[in-house]
GUMI-218281 format. One record per residue (C-alpha): residue number from 1; residue in three letters; chain; x, y, z. Coordinates in nm, 4 decimals. Example, Ala and Ser with C-alpha at 12.3 -4.5 7.8 and 13.67 -1.06 7.14 Angstrom:
REM GUMI-218281
{i=1, aa=Ala, ch=A, c1=1.2300, c2=-0.4500, c3=0.7800}
{i=2, aa=Ser, ch=A, c1=1.3670, c2=-0.1060, c3=0.7140}
//
This chain:
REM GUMI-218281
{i=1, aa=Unk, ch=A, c1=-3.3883, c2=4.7118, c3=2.7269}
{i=2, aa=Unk, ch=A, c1=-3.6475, c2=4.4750, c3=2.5904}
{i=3, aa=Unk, ch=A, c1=-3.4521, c2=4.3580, c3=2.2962}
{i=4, aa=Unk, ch=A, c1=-3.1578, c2=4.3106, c3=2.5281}
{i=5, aa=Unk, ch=A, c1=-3.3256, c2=4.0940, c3=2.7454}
{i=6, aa=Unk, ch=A, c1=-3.5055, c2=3.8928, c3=2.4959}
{i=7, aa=Unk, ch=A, c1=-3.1638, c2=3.8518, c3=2.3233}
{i=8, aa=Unk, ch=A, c1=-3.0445, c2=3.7162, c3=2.6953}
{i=9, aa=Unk, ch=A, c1=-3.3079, c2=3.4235, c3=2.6902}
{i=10, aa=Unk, ch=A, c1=-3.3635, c2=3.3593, c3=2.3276}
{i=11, aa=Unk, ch=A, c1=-3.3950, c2=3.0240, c3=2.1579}
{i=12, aa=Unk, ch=A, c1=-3.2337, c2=2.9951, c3=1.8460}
{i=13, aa=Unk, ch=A, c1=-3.4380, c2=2.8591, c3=1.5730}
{i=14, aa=Unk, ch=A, c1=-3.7657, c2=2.8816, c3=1.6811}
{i=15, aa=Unk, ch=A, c1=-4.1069, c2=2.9463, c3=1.4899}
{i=16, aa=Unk, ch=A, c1=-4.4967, c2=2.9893, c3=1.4985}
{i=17, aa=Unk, ch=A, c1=-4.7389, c2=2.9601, c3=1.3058}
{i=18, aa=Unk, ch=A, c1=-4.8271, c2=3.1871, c3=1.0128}
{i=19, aa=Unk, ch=A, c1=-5.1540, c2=3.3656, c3=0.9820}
{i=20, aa=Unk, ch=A, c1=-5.2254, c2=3.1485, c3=0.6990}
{i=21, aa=Unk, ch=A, c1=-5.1819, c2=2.8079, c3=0.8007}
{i=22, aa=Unk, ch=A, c1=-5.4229, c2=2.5968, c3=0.6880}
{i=23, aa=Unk, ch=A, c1=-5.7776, c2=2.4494, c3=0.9030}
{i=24, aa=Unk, ch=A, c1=-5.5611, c2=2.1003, c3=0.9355}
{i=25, aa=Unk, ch=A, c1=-5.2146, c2=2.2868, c3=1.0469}
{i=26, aa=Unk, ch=A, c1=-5.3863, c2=2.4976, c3=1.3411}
{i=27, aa=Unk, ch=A, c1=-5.6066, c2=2.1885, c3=1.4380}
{i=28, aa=Unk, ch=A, c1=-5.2759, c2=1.9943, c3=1.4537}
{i=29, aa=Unk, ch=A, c1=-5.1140, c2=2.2949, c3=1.6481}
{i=30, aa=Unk, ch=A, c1=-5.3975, c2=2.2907, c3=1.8935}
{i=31, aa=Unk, ch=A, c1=-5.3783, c2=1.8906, c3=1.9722}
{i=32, aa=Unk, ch=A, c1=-5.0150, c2=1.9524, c3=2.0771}
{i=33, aa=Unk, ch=A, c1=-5.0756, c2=2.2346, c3=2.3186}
{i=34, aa=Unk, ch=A, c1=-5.3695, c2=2.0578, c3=2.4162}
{i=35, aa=Unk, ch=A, c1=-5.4090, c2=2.0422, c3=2.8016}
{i=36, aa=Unk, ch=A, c1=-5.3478, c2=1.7027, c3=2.9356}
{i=37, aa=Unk, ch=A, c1=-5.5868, c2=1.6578, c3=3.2087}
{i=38, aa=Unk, ch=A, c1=-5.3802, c2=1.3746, c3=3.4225}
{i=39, aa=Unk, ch=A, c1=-5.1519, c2=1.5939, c3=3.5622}
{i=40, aa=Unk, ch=A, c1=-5.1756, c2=1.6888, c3=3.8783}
{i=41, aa=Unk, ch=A, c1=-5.2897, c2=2.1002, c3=3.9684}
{i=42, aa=Unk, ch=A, c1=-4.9646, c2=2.0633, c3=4.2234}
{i=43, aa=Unk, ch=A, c1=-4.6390, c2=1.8365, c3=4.1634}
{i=44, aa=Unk, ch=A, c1=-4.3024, c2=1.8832, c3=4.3079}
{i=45, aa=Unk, ch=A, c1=-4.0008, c2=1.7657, c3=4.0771}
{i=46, aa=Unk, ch=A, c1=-3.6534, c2=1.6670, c3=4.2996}
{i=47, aa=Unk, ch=A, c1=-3.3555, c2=1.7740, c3=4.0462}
{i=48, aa=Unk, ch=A, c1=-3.0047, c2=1.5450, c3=4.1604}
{i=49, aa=Unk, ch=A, c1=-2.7122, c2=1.6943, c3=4.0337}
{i=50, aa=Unk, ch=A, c1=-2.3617, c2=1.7187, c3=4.0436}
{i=51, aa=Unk, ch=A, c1=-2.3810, c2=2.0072, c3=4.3103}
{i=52, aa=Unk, ch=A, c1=-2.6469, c2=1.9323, c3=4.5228}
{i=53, aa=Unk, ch=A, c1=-3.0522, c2=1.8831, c3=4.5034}
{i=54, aa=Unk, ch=A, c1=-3.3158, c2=2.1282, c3=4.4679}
{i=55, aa=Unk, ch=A, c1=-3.6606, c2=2.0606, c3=4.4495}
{i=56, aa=Unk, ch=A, c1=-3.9201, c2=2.2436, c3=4.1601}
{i=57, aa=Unk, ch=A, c1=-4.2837, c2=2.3106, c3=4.2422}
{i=58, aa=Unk, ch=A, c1=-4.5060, c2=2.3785, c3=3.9435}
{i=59, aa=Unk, ch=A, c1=-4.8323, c2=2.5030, c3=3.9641}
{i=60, aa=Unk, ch=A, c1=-5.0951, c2=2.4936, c3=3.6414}
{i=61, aa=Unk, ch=A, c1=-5.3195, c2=2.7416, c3=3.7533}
{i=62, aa=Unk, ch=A, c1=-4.9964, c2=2.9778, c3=3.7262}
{i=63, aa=Unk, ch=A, c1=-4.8934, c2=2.8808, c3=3.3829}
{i=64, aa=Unk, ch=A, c1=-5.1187, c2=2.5199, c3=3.2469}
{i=65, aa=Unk, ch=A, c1=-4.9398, c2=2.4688, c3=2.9482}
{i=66, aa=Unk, ch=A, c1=-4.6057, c2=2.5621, c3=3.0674}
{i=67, aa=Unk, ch=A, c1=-4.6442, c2=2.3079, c3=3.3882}
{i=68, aa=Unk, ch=A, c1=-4.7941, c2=2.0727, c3=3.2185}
{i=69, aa=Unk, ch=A, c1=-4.4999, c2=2.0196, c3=2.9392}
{i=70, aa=Unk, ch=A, c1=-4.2626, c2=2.0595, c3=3.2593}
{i=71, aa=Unk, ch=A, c1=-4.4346, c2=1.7284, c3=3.3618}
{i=72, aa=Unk, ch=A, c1=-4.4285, c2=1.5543, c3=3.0102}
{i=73, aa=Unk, ch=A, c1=-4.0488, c2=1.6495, c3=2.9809}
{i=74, aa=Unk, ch=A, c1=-3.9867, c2=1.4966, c3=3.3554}
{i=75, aa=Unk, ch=A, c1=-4.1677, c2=1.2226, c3=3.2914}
{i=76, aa=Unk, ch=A, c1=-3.9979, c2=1.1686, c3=2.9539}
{i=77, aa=Unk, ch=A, c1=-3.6703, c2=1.2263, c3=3.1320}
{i=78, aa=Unk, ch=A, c1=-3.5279, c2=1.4289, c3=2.8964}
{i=79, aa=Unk, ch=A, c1=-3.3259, c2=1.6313, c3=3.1354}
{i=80, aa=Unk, ch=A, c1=-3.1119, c2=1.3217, c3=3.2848}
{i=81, aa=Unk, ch=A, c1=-2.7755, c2=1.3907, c3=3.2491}
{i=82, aa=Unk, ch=A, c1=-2.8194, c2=1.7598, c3=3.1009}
{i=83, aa=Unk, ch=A, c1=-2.5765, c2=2.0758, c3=3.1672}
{i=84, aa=Unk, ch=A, c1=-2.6675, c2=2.3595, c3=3.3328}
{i=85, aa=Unk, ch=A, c1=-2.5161, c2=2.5489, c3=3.0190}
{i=86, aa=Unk, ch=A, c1=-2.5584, c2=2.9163, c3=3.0774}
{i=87, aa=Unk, ch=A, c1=-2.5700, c2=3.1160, c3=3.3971}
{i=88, aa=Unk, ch=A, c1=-2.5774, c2=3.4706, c3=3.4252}
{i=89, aa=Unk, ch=A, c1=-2.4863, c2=3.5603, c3=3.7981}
{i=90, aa=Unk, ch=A, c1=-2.7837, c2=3.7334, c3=3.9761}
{i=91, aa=Unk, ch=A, c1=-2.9987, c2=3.7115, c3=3.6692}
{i=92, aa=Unk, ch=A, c1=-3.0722, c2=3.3433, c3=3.5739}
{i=93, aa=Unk, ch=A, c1=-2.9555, c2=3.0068, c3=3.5195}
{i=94, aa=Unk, ch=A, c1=-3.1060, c2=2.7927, c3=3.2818}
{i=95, aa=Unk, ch=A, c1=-3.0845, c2=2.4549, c3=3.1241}
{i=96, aa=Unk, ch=A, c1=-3.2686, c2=2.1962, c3=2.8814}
{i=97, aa=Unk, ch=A, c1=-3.1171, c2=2.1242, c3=2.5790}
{i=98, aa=Unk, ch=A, c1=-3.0434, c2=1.7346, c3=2.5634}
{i=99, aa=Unk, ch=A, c1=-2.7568, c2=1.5608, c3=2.6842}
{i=100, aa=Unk, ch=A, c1=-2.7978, c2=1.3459, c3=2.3840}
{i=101, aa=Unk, ch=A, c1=-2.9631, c2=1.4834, c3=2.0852}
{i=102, aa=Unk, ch=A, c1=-3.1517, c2=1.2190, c3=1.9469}
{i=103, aa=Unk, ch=A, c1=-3.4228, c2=1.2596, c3=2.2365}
{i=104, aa=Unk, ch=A, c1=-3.4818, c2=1.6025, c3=2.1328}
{i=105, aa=Unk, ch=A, c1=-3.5849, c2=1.5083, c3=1.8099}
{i=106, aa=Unk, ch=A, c1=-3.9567, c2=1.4462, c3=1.9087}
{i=107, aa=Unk, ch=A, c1=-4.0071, c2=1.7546, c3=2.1099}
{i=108, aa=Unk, ch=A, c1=-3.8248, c2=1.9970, c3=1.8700}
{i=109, aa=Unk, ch=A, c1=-4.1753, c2=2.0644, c3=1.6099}
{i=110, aa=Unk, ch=A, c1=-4.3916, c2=2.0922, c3=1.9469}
{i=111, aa=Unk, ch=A, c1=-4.3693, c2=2.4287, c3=2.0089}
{i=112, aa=Unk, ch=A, c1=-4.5684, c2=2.5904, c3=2.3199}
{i=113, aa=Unk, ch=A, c1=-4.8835, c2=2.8077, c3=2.2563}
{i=114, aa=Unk, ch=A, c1=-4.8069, c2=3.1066, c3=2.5118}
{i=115, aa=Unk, ch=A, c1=-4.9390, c2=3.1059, c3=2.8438}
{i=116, aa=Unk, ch=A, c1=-5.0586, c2=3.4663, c3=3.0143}
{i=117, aa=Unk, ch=A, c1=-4.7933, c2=3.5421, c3=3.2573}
{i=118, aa=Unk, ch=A, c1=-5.0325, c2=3.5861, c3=3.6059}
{i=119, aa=Unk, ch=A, c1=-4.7327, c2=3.5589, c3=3.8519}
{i=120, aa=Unk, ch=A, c1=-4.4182, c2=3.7971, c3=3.8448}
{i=121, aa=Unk, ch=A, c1=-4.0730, c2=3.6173, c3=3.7539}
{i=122, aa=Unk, ch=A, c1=-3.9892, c2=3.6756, c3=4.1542}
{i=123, aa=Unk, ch=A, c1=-3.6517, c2=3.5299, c3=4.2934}
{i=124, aa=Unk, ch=A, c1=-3.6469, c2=3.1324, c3=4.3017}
{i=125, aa=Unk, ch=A, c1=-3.9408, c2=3.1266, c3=4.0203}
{i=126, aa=Unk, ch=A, c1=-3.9079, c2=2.9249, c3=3.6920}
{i=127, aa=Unk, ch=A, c1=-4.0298, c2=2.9792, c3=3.3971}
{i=128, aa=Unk, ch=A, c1=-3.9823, c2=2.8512, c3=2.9876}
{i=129, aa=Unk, ch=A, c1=-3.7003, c2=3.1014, c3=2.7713}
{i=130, aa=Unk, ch=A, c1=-3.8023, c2=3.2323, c3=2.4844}
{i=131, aa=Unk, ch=A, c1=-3.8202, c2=3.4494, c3=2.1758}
{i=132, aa=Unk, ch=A, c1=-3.9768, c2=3.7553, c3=2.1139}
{i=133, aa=Unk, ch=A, c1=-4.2028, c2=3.5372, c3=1.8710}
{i=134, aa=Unk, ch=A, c1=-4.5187, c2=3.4161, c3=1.9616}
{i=135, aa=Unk, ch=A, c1=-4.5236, c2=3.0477, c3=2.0545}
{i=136, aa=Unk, ch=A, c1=-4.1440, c2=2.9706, c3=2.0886}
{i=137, aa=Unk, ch=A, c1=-4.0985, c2=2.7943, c3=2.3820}
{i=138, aa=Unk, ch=A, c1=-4.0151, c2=2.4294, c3=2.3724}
{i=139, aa=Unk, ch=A, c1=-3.7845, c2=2.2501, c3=2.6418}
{i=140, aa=Unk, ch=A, c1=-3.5689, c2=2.5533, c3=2.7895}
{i=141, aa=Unk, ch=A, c1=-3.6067, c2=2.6526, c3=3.1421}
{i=142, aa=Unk, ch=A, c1=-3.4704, c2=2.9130, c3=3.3317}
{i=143, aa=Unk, ch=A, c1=-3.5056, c2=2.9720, c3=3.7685}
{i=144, aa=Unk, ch=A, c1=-3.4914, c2=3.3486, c3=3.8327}
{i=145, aa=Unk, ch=A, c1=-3.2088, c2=3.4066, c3=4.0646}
{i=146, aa=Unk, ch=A, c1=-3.2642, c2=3.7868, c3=4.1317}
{i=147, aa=Unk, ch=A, c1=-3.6234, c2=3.9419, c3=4.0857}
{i=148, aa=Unk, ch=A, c1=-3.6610, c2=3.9714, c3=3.7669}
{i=149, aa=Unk, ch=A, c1=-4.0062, c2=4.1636, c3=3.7406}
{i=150, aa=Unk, ch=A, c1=-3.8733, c2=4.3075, c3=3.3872}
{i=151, aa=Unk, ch=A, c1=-3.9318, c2=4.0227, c3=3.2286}
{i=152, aa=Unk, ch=A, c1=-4.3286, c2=4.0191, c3=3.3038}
{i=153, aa=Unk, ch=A, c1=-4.3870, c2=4.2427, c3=3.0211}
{i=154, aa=Unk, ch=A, c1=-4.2122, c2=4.0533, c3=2.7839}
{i=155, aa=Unk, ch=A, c1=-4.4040, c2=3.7128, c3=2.8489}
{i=156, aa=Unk, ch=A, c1=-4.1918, c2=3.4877, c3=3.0542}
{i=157, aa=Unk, ch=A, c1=-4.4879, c2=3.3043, c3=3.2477}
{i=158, aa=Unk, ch=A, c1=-4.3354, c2=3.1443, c3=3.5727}
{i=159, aa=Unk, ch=A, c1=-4.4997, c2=2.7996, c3=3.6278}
{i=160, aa=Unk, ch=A, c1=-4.3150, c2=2.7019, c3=3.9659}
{i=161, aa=Unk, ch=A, c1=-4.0558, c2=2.7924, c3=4.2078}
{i=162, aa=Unk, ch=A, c1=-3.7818, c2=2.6175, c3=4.3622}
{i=163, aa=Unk, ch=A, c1=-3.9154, c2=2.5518, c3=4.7166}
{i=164, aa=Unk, ch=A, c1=-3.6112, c2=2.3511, c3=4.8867}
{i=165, aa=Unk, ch=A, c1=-3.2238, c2=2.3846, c3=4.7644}
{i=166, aa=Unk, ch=A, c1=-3.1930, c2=2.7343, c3=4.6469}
{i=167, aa=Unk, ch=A, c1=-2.8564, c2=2.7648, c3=4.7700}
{i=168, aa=Unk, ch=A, c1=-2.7245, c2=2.4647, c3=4.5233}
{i=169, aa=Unk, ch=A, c1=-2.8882, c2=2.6598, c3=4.2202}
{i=170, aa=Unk, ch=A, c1=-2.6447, c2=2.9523, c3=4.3671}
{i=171, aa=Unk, ch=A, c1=-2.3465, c2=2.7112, c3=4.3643}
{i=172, aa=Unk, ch=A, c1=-2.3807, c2=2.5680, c3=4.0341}
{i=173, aa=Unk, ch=A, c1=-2.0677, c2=2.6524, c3=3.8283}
{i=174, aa=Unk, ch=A, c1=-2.0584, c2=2.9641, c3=3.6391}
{i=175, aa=Unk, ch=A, c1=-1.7422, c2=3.0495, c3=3.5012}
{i=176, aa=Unk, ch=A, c1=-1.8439, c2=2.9920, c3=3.1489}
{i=177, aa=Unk, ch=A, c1=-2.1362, c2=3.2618, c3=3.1673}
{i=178, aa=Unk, ch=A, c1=-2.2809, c2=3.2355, c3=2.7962}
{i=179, aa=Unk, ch=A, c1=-1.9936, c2=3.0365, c3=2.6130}
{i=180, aa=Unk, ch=A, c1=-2.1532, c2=2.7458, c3=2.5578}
{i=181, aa=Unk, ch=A, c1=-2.3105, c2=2.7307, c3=2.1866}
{i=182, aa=Unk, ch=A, c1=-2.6331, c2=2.6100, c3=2.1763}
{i=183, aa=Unk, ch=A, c1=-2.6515, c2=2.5070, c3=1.8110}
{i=184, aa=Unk, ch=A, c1=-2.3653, c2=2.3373, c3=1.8977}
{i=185, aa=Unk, ch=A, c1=-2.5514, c2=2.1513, c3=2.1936}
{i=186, aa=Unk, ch=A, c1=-2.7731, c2=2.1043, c3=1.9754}
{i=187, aa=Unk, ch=A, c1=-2.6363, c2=1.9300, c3=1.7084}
{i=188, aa=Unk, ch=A, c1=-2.3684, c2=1.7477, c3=1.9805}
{i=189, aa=Unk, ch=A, c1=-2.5115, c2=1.7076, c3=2.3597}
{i=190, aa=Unk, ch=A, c1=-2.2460, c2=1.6513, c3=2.6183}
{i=191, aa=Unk, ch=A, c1=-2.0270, c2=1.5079, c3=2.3515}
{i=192, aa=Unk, ch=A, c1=-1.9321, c2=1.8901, c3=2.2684}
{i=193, aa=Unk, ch=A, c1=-2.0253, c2=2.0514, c3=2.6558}
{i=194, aa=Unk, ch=A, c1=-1.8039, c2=1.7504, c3=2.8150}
{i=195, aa=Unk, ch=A, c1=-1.4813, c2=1.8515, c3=2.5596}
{i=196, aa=Unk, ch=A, c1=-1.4624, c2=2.2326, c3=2.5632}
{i=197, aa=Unk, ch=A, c1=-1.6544, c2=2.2753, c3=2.8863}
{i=198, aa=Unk, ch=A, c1=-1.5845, c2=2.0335, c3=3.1712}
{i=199, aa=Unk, ch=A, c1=-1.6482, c2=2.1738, c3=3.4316}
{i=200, aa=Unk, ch=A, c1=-2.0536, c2=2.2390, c3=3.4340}
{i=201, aa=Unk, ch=A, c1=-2.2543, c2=2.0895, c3=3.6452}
{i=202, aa=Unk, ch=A, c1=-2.5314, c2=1.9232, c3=3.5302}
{i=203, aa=Unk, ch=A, c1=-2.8525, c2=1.7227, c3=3.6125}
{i=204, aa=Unk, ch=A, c1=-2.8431, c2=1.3687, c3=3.7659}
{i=205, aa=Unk, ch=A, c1=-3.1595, c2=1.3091, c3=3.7347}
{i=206, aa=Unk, ch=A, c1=-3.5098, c2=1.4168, c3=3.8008}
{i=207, aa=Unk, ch=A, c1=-3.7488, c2=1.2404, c3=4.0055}
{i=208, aa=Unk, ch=A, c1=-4.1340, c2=1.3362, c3=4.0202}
{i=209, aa=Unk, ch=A, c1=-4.2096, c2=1.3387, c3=4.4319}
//
């Protein structure tokens, strides 16, 4: 059951760092997953898309480092004009993987140090995907759409919840479940998602309330 769940939210490519690495490697590792003591404890993100709007409330005493690279990645606006590329019907739907690759270029070395999960990956929650490794998450994102208390164990650390709109993250389209290839997203953006799957909905934009 484990493996097939972490197979479900896994993140092609990703690393860590070795046992090994050297004094100047972990110091560097350290600065990037450094807390960033500007952002607020409490912030609300408003998501407009194609379906509807829902609103995102993260929380860093839940998860710092995950809601504080939730803010960075808002404020960067990396998820304008992104698909909502794979939904699993009452299990999750997640997005963020670039609508044009080029902006993922900066974030795709600064890989998340792990944050303890403290809060269970209850209905409406969001949280970072990852692999089984340690210190794979990077811009992913997944909202829980069942409760998905499972996935405690395995280290998904919810940093928010959606608080208004719910019922547009139910709505958004579905009828490619886990076609989409994210290597392929990778490498192409919408330029690929727009061609073999139209009919996603995706993000408008993100605005920081």
């Amino acid at each position: 059951m484990r493996l097939l769940l972490v197979a479900l939210l896994c993140l092609s490519g990703c690393s860590y760092k070795p046992p090994d690495a050297s004094p100047k490697a972990e110091a560097e590792t350290k600065k990037k997953s450094a807390p960033v003591v500007n952002i607020p404890e409490k912030f609300q993100v408003r998501f407009e898309t194609s379906k509807g709007n829902f609103t995102i409330e993260a929380y860093r005493d839940w998860a710092p480092l995950g809601a504080e690279r939730f803010h960075q990645l808002v404020n960067d606006k990396f998820y304008n004009d992104a698909r909502f590329f794979r939904i699993v019907p009452h299990f999750i739907v997640q997005f963020g993987l670039a609508a044009n690759p080029a902006n993922a270029k900066k974030w795709d070395t600064q890989k998340l140090k792990d944050d303890d999960p403290i809060r269970t990956n209850a209905y409406g929650t969001v949280a970072f995907a990852q692999t089984g490794d340690v210190e794979s998450r990077s811009t992913q994102i997944f909202i829980n759409v069942r409760s998905n208390q499972t996935l405690d164990e395995q280290g998904f650390a919810p940093f928010g919840k959606v608080i208004e709109g719910i019922e547009v993250v139910e709505k958004l389209y579905s009828g490619y479940g886990e076609q989409p290839n994210q290597e392929k997203i990778r490498k192409l953006g919408n330029t690929y998602l727009n061609e073999s799957f139209p009919k996603l909905d995706y993000i408008r934009k993100t605005v920081l309330k």
